[in-house]
C-alpha positions as CSV (number, residue, x, y, z in Angstrom):
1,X,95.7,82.0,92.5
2,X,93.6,83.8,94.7
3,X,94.0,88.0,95.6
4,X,92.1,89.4,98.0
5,X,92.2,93.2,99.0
6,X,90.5,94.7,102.0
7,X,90.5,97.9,104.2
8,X,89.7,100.4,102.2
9,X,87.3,103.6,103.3
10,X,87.0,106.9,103.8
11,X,89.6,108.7,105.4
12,X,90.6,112.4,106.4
13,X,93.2,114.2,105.1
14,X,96.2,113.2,106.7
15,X,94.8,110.0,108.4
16,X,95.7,106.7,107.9
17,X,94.6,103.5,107.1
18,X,96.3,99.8,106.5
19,X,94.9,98.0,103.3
20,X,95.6,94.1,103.7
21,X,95.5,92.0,100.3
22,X,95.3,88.1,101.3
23,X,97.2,85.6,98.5
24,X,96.3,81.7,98.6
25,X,97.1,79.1,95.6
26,X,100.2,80.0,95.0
27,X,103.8,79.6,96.4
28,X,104.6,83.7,97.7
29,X,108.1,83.1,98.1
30,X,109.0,82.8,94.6
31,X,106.8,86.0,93.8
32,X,106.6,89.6,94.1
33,X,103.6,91.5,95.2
34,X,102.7,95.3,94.4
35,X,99.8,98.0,95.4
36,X,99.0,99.6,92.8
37,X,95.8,102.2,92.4
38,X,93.8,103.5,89.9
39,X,91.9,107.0,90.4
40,X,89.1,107.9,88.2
41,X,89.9,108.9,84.3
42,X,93.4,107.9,84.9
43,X,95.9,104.8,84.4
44,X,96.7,102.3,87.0
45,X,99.9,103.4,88.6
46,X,102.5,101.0,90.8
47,X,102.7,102.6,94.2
48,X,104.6,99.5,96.6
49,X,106.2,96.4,95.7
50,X,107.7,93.6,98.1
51,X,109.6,90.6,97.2
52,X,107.9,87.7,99.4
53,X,111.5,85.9,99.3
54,X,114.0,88.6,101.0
55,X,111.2,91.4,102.3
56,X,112.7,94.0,100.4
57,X,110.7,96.9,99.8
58,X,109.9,99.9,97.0
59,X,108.1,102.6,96.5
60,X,106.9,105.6,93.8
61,X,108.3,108.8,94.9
62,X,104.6,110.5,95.7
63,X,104.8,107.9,98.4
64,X,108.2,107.2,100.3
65,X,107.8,108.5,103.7
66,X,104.0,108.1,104.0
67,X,103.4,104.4,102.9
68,X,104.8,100.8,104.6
69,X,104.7,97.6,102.8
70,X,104.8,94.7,104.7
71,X,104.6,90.7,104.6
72,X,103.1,88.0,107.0
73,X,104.8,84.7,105.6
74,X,102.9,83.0,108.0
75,X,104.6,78.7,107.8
76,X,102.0,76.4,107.0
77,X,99.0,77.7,106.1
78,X,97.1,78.4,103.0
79,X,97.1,82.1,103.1
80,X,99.5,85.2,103.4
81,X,99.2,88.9,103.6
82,X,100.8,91.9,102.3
83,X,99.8,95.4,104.1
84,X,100.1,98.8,102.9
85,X,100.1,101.1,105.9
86,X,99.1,104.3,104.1
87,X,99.5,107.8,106.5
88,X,99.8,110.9,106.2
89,X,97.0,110.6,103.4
90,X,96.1,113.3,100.8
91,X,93.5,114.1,98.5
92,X,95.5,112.6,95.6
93,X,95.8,109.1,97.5
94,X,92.2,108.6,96.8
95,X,91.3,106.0,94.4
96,X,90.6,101.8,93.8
97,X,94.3,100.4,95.4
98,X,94.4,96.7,94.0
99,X,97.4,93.9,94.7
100,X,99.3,92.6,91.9
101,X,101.5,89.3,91.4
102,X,104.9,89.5,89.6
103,X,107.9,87.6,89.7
104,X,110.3,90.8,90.2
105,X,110.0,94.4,91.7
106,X,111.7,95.7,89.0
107,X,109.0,97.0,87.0
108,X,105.7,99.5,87.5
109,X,103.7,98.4,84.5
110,X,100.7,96.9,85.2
111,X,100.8,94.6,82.2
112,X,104.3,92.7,84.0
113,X,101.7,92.1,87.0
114,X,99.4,88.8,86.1
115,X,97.2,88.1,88.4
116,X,94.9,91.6,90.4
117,X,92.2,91.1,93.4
118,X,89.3,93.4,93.1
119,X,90.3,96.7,94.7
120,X,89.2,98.3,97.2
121,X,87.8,101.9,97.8
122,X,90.7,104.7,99.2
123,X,88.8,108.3,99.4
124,X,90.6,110.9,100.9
125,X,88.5,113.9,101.7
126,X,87.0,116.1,105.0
């Protein structure tokens, strides 16, 4: 099981940027995937989930209305990719966003989520 995240940078407020996390080794359909993000001094918190099976999508209440999660189920090949299209961004977006597998949406603990990629760098700021 292989997450990859990628996309991050900096960003000014109320820009926008799409962070792409690439899964391989494992079958997506039967799995959930979340962004999550982690600022500096604080606990990782669920932001996004998507269920690779049906598409359907959820989000944290700091970000309906600014963030898009989004699947490529690409047929046949080795690797797929969830997207966060982040706009609209604040100060307060900034921090290490990661990818997490789960088998449900139904949960923002990060201890339900068993497999992370590295993170990448968000940092909001003019």
């Amino acid at each position: 099981v292989q997450l990859v995240e990628s996309g991050g940078g900096l960003v000014q407020p109320g820009g926008s940027l799409r962070l792409s996390c690439a899964a391989s080794g494992f079958a997506l359909n039967y799995y959930a995937i979340a962004w999550f993000r982690q600022a500096p001094g604080k606990e990782r918190e669920g932001v996004s989930c998507i269920r690779m099976s049906s598409g359907s999508t959820f989000y944290v209440d700091s970000v309906k209305g600014r963030f898009t999660i989004s699947r490529d189920n690409a047929k046949n090949t080795a690797k797929n990719t969830v997207y966060l299209q982040m706009s609209s961004l604040k100060p307060e977006d900034t921090a290490v966003y990661y990818c997490g597998r789960s088998t449900w949406c139904g949960s923002w603990r990060p201890e339900d989520y068993h497999y992370w990629g590295q993170g990448t760098q968000v940092t909001v700021s003019s």
